[in-house]
N, C-alpha and C positions, 0 to 999 in steps of 0.2 A: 583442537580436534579437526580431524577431517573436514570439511563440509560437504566437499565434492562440489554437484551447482548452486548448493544454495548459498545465502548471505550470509546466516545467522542463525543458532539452536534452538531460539524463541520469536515466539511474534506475539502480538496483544490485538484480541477479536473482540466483537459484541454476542459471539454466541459460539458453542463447540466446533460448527462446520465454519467458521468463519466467512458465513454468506451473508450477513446484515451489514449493511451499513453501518460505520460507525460515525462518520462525519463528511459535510460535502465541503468545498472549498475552489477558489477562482485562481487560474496560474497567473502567478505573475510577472510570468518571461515565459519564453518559447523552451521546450528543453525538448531535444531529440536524442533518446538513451542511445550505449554504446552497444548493443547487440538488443535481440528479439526479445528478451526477458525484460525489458523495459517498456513504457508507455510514452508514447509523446503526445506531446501534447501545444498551441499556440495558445501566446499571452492571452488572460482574459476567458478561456475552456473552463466550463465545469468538470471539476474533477471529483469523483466520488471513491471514500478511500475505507476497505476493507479490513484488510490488520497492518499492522504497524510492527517494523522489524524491532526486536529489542538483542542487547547484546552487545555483541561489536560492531551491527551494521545498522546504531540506530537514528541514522541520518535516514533510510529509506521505508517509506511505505509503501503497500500496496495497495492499485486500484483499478478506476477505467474510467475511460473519455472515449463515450458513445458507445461502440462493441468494442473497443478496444480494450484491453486488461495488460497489466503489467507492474513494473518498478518504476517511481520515480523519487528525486530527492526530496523531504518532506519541506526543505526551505523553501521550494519553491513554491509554495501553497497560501493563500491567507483563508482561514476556513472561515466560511460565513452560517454554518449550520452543524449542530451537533444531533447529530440522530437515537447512540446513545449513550449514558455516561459511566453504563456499567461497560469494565474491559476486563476478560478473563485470558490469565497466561496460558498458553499453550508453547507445544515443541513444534517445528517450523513441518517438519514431518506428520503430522496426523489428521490433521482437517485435511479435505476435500478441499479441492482448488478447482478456477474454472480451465486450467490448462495442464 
């Protein structure tokens, strides 16, 4: 299928609008994404991560480091905190995003 800009036809949240927290986590390398729809972020940042792509694109989630919000790869991540353990599927289209 199409996707046009997005990644993926699903993502995995802690709540409908995909605004909770689902887990936080410390980089561990520097990653500077390939265009604006990403987040960068330097080794050692907390990174706090909202839904999780599922599908074909399920190397990425999404989050933010500081105000910032965006994509990054989920390997880069070692998560030191789980916020919560329930995750409901959705389509990448219907929650509310911050962007």
């Amino acid at each position: 299928p199409d996707l046009g800009r997005r990644f993926a036809e699903r993502k995995r949240c802690a709540d409908l609008e995909c605004s909770m927290l689902m887990c936080r986590g410390k980089a561990m390398r520097d990653f500077k994404g390939p265009d604006c729809r990403f987040v960068n972020f330097k080794k050692g940042e907390a990174v706090y991560v909202y839904y999780k792509l599922i599908g074909e694109s399920t190397e990425l989630w999404a989050g933010s480091v500081g105000s910032d919000f965006g994509y990054f790869p989920k390997d880069l991540l070692e998560i030191n905190h789980n916020y919560s353990n329930e995750e409901l599927e959705l389509p990448t289209d219907v929650s509310l995003t911050w962007w």
